[in-house]
N, C-alpha and C positions, 0 to 999 in steps of 0.2 A: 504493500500500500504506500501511495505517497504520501508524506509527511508533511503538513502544512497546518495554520491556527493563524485564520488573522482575528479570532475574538482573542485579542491578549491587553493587559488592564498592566501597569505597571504605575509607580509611585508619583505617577503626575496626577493620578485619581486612588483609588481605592485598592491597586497592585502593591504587593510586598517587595519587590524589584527592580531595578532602575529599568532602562532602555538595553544598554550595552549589557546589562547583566544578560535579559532573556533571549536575545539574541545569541550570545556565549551558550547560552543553553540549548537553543532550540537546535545551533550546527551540530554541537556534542554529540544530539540527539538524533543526527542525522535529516535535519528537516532539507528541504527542502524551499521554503517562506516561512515569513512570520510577519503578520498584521497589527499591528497597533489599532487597539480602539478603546482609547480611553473615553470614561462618559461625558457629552458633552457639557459645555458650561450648559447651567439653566438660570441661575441667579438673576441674572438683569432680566431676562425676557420673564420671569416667572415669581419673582419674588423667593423664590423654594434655596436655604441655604442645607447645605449638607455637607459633610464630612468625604462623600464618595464620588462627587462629582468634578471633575477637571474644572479648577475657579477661571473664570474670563480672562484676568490680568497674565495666567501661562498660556495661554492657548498658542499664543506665536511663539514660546518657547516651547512647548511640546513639540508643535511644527517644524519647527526648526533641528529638534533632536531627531524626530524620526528620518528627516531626511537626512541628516549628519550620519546618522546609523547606516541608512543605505547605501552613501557613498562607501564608507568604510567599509563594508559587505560585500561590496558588488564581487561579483565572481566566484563568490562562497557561497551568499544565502541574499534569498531575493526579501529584500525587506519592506513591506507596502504600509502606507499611511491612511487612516483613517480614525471614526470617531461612531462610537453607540450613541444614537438618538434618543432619546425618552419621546414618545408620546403620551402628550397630556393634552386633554382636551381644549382646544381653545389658545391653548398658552405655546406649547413646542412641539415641534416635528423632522424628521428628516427634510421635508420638503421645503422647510422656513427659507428665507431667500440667502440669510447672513449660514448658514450651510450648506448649499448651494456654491454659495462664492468661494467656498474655500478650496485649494488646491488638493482635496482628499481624493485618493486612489477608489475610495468607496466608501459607504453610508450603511450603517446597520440600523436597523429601527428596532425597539423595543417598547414592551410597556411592564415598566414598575408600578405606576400610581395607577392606581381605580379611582372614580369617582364613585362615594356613597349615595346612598339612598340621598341624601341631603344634602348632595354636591363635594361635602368634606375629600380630600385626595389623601387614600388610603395606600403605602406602602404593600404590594400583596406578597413581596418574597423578602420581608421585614425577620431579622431574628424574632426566635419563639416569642422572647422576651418580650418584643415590641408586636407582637402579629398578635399575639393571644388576648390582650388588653382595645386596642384597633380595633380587632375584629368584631369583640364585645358592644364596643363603644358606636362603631359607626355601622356596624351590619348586625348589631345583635342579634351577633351568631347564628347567622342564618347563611348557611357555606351556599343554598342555592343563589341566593343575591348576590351574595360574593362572585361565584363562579359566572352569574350571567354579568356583569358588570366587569369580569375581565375580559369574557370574549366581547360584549358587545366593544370594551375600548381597543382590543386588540381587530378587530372589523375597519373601525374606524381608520386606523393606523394602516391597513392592506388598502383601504379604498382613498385617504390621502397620499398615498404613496410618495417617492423619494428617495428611498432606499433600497440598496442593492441587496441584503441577506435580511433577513428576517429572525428576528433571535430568540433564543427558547421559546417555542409555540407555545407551549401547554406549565408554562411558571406558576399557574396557580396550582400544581401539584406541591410546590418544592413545600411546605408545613404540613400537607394532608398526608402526610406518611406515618406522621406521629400524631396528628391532632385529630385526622377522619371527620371532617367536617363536608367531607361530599364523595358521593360512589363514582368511580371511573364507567362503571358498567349499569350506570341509570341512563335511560334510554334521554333523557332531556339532554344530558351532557354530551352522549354520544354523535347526538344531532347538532350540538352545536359545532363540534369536533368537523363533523361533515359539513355544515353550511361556511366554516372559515377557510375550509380544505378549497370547496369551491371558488371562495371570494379568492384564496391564491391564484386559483388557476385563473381566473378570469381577467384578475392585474397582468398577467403575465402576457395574456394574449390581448387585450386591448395593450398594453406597451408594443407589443409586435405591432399589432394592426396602424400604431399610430406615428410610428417611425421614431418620437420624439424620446427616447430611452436615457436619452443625459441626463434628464427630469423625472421623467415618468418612471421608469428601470421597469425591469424583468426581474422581482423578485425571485430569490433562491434561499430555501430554507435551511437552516441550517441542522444537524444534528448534536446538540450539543449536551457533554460530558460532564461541567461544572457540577450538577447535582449527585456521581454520582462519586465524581474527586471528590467532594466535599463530605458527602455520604450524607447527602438528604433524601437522596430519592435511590430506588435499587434501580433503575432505569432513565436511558437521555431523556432527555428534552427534544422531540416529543416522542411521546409511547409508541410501542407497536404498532397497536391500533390506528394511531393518528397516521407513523408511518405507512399502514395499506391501504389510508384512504388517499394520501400524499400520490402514492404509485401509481392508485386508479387513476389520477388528474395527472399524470406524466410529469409531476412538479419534481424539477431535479433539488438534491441534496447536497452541501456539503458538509465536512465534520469540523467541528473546531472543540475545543478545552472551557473554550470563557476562562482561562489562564489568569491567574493572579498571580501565581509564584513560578519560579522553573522547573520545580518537579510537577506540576498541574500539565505540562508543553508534552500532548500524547496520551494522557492517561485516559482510560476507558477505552481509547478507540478499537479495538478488538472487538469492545464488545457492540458501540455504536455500529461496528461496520457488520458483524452478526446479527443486529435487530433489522438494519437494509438489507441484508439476503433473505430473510425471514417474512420481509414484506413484501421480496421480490426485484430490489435492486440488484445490478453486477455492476455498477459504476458509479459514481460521484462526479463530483464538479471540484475541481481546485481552480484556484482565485489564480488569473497569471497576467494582472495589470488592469485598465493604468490609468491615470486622474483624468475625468471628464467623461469616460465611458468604461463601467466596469468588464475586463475580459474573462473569461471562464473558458476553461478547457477538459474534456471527460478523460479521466481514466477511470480501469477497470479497479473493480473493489480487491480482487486478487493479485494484482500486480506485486 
């Protein structure tokens, strides 16, 4: 398998490692690339401070490192620049224009915040510590609410589009492994599972249909490991399940880490790339450039 993670997070946001560290790691490792996607600023557009979000005033310095990386790299390990977008209702997006402008190889889009029943912006892959109180407080405890409120913002997010990969589908798993606050195999959720499955496929071919892909993109989802490096969840981001619906829609895959440290650069993927034969994958997507249109290339999952 080729070796590649451009979900990697290092010490400009919420990563335990510089730039140059996980770079040193990922060639060790044999990789092939490694992507930088720290999360983006949200402060000034959003009012939202937090501890894990890349702050405004480095943005041109993170920029500026990851390209310094690449040079230093070249010839070794292909190194690409980019950044995780949060979607939040109203307030940020991949597709915002001040993201857009930047010179990023690519855009991942994500959703952390929910909006509650009452508007409140609920953290949904928050430590226990903070998710179990949350949850109380703005969805009292009602995991179905919860659950339709991640997919309908995670909806949202595929049909403003912007973003080239699409990041952990199914994140409002990461606490229900230990809390059970909603069934994987209740027919409600299942359905919802199918109607996002679709809204992918459909971004992907109105992008085709519309030429305009620098903007629009062909989302690509991702498979990703973080939950299981971490040991929240015994399976990627997104489940099997999700995977055979992914297949039925011809929605290609790639694998990444969601990397925060250097030993995170690889982990699971054996088993990530076992759940895509299982749904009926032989191939993946690795990331192979470049800022202003992302490029993607298939190899096979056994290579």
């Amino acid at each position: 398998m080729i070796l590649s993670c451009i979900h990697t997070h290092t010490t400009f946001c919420d990563g335990a490692a510089d730039v140059e560290t996980m770079c040193a790691a990922a060639f060790a490792k044999g990789f092939e690339s490694i992507g930088f996607s720290s999360h983006a600023p949200i402060a000034a557009k959003t009012g939202i401070k937090t501890s894990w979000h890349l702050p405004g005033e480095r943005l041109a310095e993170y920029i500026d490192t990851v390209l310094a990386a690449r040079r230093r790299w070249a010839g070794r390990l292909k190194v690409f620049l980019g950044l995780e977008v949060d979607y939040i209702r109203g307030l940020r997006g991949p597709g915002d224009r001040d993201i857009l402008d930047l010179p990023l190889d690519y855009t991942i889009g994500a959703v952390h915040y929910v909006p509650s029943p009452r508007g409140e912006l609920f953290v949904v892959d928050a430590p226990e510590e903070e998710f179990v109180p949350g949850f109380r407080e703005y969805f009292d405890n009602d995991g179905e609410a919860l659950v339709r409120a991640y997919w309908d913002a995670y909806g949202e997010l595929i049909r403003a589009g912007g973003c080239d990969v699409l990041a952990h589908l199914d994140l409002v798993k990461k606490n229900n492994a230990r809390l059970g606050f909603f069934s994987p195999e209740d027919p409600e959720y299942r359905r919802q599972l199918a109607e996002t499955v679709d809204l992918i496929a459909e971004a992907r071919s109105l992008a085709t249909r519309s030429g305009a892909e620098t903007e629009s993109r062909r989302p690509v989802v991702e498979v990703n490991t973080g939950g299981i490096i971490r040991g929240r969840t015994p399976d990627a981001y997104p489940s099997l399940a999700m995977l055979r619906l992914l297949r039925e829609r011809n929605v290609p895959l790639t694998i990444n880490a969601d990397a925060h440290a250097p030993d995170h650069l690889g982990g699971a993927y054996g088993t990530a790339a076992a759940d895509m034969r299982k749904a009926g994958y032989t191939a993946m997507l690795v990331f192979d450039g470049q800022a202003g249109k992302a490029r993607w290339r298939e190899e096979p999952l056994d290579r």
